[in-house]
N, C-alpha and C positions, 0 to 999 in steps of 0.2 A: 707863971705860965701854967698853961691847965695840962692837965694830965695828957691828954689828945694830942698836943704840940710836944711834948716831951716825949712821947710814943716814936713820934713819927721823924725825932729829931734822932732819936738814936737810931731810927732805925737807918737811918740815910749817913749817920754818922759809921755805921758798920757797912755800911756798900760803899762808900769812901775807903775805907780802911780794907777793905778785902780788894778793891779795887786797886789802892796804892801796893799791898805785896802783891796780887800777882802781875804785875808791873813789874817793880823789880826782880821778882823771880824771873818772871820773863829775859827781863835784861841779864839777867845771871847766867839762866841756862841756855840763852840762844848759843847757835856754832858760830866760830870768829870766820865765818869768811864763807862762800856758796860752795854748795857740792860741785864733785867734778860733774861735767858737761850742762851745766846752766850758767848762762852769761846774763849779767847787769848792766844794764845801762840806759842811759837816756839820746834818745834818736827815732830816728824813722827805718822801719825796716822792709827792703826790697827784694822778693823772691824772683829769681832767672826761670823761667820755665823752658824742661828742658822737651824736645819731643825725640823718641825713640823710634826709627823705622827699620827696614829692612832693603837691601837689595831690590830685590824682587819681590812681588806679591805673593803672599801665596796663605795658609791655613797654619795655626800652629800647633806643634804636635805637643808638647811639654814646658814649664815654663820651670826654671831653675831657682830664685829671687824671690820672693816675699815680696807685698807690699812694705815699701817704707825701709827697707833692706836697704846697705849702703854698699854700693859696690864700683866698684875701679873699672878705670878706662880700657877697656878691652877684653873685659872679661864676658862672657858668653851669659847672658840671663834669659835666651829660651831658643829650643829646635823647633824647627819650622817641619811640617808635613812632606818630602819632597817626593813622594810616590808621583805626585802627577808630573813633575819635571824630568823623573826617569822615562816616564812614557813617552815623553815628547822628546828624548834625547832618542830612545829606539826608534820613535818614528822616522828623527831624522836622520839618523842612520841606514835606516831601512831605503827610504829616498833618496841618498848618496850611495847607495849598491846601484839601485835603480836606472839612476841618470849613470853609472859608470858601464853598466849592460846594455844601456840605451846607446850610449858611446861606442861599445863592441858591434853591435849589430849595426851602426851607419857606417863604420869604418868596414865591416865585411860586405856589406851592401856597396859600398864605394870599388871594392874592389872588384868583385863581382861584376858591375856593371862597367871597369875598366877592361878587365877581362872580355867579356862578352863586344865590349867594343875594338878592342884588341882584333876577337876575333871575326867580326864584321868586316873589319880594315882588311885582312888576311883575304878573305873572300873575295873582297873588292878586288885583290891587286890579283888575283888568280883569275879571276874572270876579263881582269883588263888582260893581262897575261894570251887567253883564250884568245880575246878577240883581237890582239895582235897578230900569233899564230895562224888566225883566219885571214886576215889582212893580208899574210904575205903569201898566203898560200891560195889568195883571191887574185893578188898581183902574176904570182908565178902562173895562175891558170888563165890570165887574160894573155900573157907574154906569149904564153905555147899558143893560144886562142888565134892570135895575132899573126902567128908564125904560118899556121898548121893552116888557116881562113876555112875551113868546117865547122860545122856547127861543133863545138867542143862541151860535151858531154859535163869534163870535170869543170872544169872554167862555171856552168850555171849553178852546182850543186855546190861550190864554193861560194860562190855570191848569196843563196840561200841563205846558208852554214853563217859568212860572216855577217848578214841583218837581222840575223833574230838573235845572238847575245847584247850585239850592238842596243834592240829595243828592251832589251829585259834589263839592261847593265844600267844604260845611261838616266833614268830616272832616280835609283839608286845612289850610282855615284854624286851625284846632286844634292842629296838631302843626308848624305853622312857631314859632319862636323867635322872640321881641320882637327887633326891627331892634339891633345893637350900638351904642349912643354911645362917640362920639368924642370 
């Protein structure tokens, strides 16, 4: 063999050998089994994705969790901004005073105008009252009229007396509404 081939023969014969110990070193020094939290094996692996939401929409104010952080069922991993929900709670509050004010004043406005009809009614029966009065004191002055056969004085100023409440009443009475039951 020429010198060239004997060169190149040891030298392959020493990357052999350097190659066979650290092999077996390798095999020496490996650990007997995987660190904790690395799993081995052969399969197919399928990630669940999970999605995170909220209640309601809103802005968030702070987030608690790291990416990649492992964390338990119920546990809190961010605050949300609620300043604008507070607003909209006053407003709605403010709206519920509102409408319960708006309540007070139709309930006084209702009574008010029971009242006021109350006292229309009142009026009514005073003037029908009147013109009864007149009536029989129209009757009494045709009676004496009747009796006396002169011209009788009281007797026309009664007849007067009782048609002009009569015209002023009875359009009135006509256009009030039957009293409400209770």
């Amino acid at each position: 063999m020429t010198d060239m081939t004997k060169k190149w023969l040891v030298r392959i014969a020493v990357i052999v050998a350097i190659a066979v110990v650290a092999f077996i070193g390798w095999r020496l020094l490996k650990p007997k089994g995987l660190p904790e939290g690395i799993v081995s094996g052969n399969g197919r692996i399928e990630a669940v994705e999970v999605d995170v939401s909220a209640k309601s929409p809103g802005r968030i104010a702070d987030i608690l969790v790291g990416e990649g952080d492992f964390v338990k069922a119920g546990q809190v991993v961010a605050h949300m901004d609620v300043a604008p929900l507070r607003a909209e709670r006053a407003q709605a509050v403010a709206q519920l005073a509102q409408a319960a004010n708006g309540i007070d004043i139709a309930s006084n406005t209702i009574a008010q105008r029971e009242s006021d009809r109350a006292a229309a009614a009142a009026v009514v029966q005073q003037r029908l009252a009147e013109l009864n009065a007149a009536h029989k004191r129209l009757q009494r002055s045709e009676t004496l009229r009747a009796r006396a056969r002169p011209r009788c004085r009281s007797a026309t100023t009664t007849r007067r007396r009782w048609r002009v409440p009569v015209r002023r009443l009875a359009p009135r009475a006509r256009s009030l509404p039957p009293p409400a039951r209770r």
